[in-house]
C-alpha positions in Angstrom: -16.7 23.4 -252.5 -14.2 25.3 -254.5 -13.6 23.9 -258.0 -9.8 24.4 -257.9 -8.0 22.8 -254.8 -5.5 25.4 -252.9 -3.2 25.2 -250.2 -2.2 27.4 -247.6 1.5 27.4 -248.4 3.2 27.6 -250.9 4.7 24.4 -252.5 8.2 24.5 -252.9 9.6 23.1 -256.2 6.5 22.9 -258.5 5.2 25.8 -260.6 1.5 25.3 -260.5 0.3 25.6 -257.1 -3.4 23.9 -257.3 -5.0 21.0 -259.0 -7.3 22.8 -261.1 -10.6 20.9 -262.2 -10.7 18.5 -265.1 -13.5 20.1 -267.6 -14.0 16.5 -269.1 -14.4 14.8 -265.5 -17.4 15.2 -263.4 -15.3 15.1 -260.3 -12.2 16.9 -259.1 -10.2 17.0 -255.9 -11.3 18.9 -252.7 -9.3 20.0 -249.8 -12.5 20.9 -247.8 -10.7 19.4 -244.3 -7.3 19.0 -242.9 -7.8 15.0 -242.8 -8.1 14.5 -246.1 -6.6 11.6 -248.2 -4.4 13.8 -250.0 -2.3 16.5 -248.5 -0.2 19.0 -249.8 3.1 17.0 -249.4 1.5 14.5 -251.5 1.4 16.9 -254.6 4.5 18.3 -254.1 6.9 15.6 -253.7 6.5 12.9 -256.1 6.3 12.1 -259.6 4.6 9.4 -261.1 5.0 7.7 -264.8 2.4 6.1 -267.2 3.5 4.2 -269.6 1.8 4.1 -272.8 1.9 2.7 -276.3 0.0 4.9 -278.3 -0.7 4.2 -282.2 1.1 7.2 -283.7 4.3 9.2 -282.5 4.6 11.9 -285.3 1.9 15.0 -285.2 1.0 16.8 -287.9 0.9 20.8 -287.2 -1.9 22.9 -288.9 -1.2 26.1 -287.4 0.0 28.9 -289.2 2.0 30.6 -286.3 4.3 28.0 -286.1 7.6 27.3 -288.6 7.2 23.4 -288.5 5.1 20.9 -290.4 5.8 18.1 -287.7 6.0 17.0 -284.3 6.9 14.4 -281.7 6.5 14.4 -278.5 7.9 11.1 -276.4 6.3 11.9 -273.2 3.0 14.0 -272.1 3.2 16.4 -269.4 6.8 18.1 -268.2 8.4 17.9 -265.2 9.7 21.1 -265.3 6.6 22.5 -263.8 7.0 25.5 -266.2 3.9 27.8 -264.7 2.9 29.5 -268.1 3.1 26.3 -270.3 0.7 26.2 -273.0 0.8 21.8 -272.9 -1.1 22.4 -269.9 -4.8 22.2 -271.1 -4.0 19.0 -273.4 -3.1 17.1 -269.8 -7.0 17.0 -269.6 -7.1 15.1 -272.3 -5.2 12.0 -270.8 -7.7 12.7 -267.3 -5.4 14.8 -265.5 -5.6 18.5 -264.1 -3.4 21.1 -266.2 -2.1 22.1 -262.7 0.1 19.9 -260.1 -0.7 17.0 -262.4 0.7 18.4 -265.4 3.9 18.3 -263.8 4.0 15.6 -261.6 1.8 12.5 -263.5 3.8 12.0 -266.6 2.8 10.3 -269.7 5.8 7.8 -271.3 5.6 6.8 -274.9 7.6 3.6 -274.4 7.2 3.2 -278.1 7.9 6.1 -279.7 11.6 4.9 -281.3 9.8 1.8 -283.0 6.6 4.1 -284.0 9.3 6.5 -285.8 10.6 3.8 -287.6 7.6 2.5 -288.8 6.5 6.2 -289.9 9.3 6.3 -292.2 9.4 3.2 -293.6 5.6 4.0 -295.0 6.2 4.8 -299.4 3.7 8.3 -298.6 6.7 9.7 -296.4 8.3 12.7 -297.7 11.3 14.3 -296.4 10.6 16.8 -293.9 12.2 18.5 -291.1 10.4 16.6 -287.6 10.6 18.8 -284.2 11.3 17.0 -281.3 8.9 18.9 -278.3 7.0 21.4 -279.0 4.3 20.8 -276.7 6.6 19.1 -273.4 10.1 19.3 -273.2 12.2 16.1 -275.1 15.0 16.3 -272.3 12.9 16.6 -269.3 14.3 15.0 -266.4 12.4 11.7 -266.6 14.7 11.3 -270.3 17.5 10.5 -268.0 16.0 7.4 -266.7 13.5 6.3 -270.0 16.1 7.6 -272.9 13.1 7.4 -275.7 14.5 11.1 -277.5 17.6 9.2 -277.5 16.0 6.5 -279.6 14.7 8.6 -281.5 17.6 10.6 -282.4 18.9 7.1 -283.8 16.0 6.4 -285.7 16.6 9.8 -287.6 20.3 9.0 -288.0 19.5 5.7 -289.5 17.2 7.4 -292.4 18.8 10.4 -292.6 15.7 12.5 -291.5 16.1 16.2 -290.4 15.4 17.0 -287.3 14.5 19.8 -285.1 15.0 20.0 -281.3 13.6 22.8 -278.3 14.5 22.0 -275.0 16.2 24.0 -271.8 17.9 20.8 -270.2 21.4 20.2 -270.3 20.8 16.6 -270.5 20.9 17.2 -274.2 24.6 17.2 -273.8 24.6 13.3 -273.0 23.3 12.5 -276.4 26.6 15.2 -278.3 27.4 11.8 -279.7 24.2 11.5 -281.8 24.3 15.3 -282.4 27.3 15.8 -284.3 26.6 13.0 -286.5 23.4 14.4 -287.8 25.3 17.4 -287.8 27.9 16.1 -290.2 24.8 16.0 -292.9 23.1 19.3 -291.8 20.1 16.9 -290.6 19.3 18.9 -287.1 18.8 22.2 -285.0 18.8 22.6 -281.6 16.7 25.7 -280.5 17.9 26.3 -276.2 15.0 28.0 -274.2 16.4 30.9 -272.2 13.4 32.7 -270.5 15.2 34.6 -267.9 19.0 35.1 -266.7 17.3 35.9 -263.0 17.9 32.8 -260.9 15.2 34.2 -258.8 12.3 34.4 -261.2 13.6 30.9 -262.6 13.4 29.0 -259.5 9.6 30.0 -259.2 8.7 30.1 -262.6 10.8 27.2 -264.1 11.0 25.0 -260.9 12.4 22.0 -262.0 14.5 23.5 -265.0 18.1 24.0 -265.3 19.3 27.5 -264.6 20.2 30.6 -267.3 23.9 30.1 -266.9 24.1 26.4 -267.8 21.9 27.0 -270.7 24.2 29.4 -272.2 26.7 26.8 -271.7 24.6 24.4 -273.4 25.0 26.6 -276.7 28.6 26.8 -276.4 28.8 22.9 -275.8 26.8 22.3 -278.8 28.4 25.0 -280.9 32.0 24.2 -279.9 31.0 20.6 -281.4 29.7 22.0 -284.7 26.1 21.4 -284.0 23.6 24.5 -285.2 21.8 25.8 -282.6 19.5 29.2 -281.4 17.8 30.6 -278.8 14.6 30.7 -278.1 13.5 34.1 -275.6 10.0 32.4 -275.1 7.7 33.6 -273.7 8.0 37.1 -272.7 6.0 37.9 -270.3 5.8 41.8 -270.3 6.8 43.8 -266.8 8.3 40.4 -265.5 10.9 39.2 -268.3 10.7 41.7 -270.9 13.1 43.9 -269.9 15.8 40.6 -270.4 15.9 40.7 -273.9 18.8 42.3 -275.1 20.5 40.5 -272.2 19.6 37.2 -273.4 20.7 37.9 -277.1 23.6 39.1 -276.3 24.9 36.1 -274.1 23.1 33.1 -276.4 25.1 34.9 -279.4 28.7 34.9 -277.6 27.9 31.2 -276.3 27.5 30.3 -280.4 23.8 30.6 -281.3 23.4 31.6 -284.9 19.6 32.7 -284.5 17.0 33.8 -282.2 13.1 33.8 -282.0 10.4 34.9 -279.6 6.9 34.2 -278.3 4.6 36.3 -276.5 3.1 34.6 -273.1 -1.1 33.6 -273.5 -2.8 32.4 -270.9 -5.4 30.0 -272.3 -7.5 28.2 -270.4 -6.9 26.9 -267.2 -3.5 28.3 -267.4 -4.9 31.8 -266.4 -6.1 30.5 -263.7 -2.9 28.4 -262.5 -0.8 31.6 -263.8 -2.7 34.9 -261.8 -3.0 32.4 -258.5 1.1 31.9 -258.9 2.4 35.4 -259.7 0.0 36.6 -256.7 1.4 34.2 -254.4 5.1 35.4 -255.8 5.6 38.3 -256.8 2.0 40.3 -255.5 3.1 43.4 -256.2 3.9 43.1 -259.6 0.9 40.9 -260.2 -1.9 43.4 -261.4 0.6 45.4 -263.6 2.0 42.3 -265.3 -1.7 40.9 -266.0 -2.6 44.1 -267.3 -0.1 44.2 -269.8 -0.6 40.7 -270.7 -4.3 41.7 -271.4 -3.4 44.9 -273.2 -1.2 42.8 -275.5 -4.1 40.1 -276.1 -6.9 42.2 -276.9 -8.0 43.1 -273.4 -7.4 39.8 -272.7 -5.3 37.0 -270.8 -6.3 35.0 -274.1 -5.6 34.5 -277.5 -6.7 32.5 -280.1 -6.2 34.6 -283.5 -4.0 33.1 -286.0 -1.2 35.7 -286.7 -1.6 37.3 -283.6 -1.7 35.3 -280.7 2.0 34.7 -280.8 3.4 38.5 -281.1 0.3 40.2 -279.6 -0.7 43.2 -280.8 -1.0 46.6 -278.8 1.4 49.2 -277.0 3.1 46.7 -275.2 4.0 44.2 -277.5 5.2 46.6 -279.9 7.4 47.9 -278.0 9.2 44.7 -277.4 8.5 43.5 -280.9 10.9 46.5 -281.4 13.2 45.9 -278.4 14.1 42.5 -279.6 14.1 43.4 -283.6 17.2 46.1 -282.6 18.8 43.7 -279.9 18.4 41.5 -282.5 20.2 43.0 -285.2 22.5 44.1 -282.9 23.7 40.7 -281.1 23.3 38.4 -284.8 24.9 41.3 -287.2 26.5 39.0 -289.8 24.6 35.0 -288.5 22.8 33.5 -290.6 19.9 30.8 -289.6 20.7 27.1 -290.8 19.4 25.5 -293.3 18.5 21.7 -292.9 19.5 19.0 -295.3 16.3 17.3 -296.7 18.1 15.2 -299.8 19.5 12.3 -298.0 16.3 10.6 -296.6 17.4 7.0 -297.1 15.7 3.8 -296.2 17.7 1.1 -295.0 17.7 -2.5 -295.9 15.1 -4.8 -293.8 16.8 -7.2 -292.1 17.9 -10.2 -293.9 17.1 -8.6 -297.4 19.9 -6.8 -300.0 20.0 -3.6 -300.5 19.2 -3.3 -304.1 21.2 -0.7 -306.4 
């Protein structure tokens, strides 16, 4: 019995193509005969929702690589079917494969909006920027139809509370409203994920995302509107996307982005196993090169856990695109400046049926 079910074909649509095994469940899926219960339409057409109403909504972030003291995250697993997501591994957690279920069984915080409210509203609160994703995207496609980052963009109107947003969906534009209101107090960011310009290489490795051009016209919405935003060139993934970066800065800083960042690609976990399986099956004769660099920039390995180095790499390789993106960099942003968030206006409102007192 193989521990990691595979199909024959390649499933259109979806960026992880098996169900790897659960570590925490004694049992997993098997595809050891063609009349099986499940088949491979039945992983790669549907998505399914669970809703939830968990006890806490905002996240505390301990790790040193990573510019941000808080997170929330409305749903759990991401549609977009990104195949090198890091949020992978933590769909175990909820009793789900990192693979096709990370991208097709989607957990929904139904009460995230009230859960933010109630955060704030506690006297050990303190003023500080939130980020809205950082593990799954805040705008992925189920948003459209569940519209909690909405509700939780007016929760951090209604206090006043800065806020931080990563995404690479254009349905961020329905909620420009919201936006430029924060905005108007220097309470938010938008950071745009552009990984690749190459329809191509989006298509299979961002499935269920919106392509390079619309996210470049995502920055110009927001900018044209006044509201902050960057890009984000994450991850690079050397020998496949690398070679983008100057590309990429150059385009996000003509659509209006003020700043730019980068990550380099880890494969932790299962999602070594879900990524070597996928670039085999789609671009095999890149594959050994581009795992080989991904090693050489991790140590000799597809993994990386060291604080300070896990996100940049170390090695050849990465420095040479640490170097290629400092100069495209400086090249692209001469004379932006990063913006600064507004942390002075946290205000309270009134409870219902009480004066505010003054």
């Amino acid at each position: 019995m193989d521990k990691d079910k595979k199909f024959g074909d390649y499933i259109k649509g979806r960026g992880a193509q098996i169900v790897t095994a659960n570590r925490f469940l004694k049992t997993h899926y098997d595809s050891s005969g063609l009349d099986g219960i499940d088949s491979p339409d039945d992983f790669s057409k549907s998505t399914r929702y669970f809703v939830e109403n968990p006890k806490q909504i905002v996240n505390k972030v301990d790790s040193p690589d990573v510019f941000l003291d808080y997170s929330v995250n409305p749903y759990q697993g991401c549609e977009h079917g990104c195949i090198y997501c890091y949020a992978r591994n933590s769909h175990q957690y909820w009793g789900f494969s990192s693979g096709l279920d990370f991208e097709q069984n989607i957990i929904v915080k139904q009460n995230a909006p009230q859960l933010l409210r109630e955060f704030f509203d506690k006297n050990s609160w303190r003023p500080a920027t939130i980020a809205v994703s950082g593990n799954t995207d805040c705008y992925q496609p189920c948003e459209s139809k569940f519209k909690l980052t909405r509700g939780l963009l007016e929760v951090f109107l209604e206090y006043k509370n800065p806020v931080g947003i990563i995404t690479k969906n254009a349905l961020i534009a329905r909620d420009i409203d919201l936006l430029k209101e924060l905005a108007k107090d220097n309470l938010v960011h938008v950071m745009v994920s552009i990984t690749t310009l190459d329809e191509e290489l989006r298509r299979s490795m961002e499935p269920r995302t919106v392509s390079g051009k619309k996210r470049l016209e995502i920055l110009s919405e927001l900018s044209e509107n006044g509201i902050p935003c960057g890009v984000l060139v994450a991850p690079i993934i050397p020998g496949l996307n690398s070679m983008e970066i100057p590309e990429i800065l150059n385009a996000a800083s003509q659509a209006g982005a003020v700043n730019a960042g980068y990550t380099m690609v880890r494969l932790n976990g299962d999602i070594a196993t879900l990524f070597q399986d996928w670039i085999e099956k789609t671009f095999p004769d890149k594959a050994q090169k581009v795992l080989s660099q991904i090693a050489d920039c991790h140590g000799g390995s597809l993994q990386d856990n060291r604080f300070g180095i896990r996100m940049r790499g170390e090695g050849k390789v990465a420095e040479a695109i640490r170097q290629l993106f400092k100069i495209s960099y400086a090249k692209s942003f001469q004379g932006k400046k990063a913006h600064t968030l507004n942390h002075s206006l946290f205000k309270r409102p009134p409870k219902h049926g009480q004066m505010e007192l003054f």
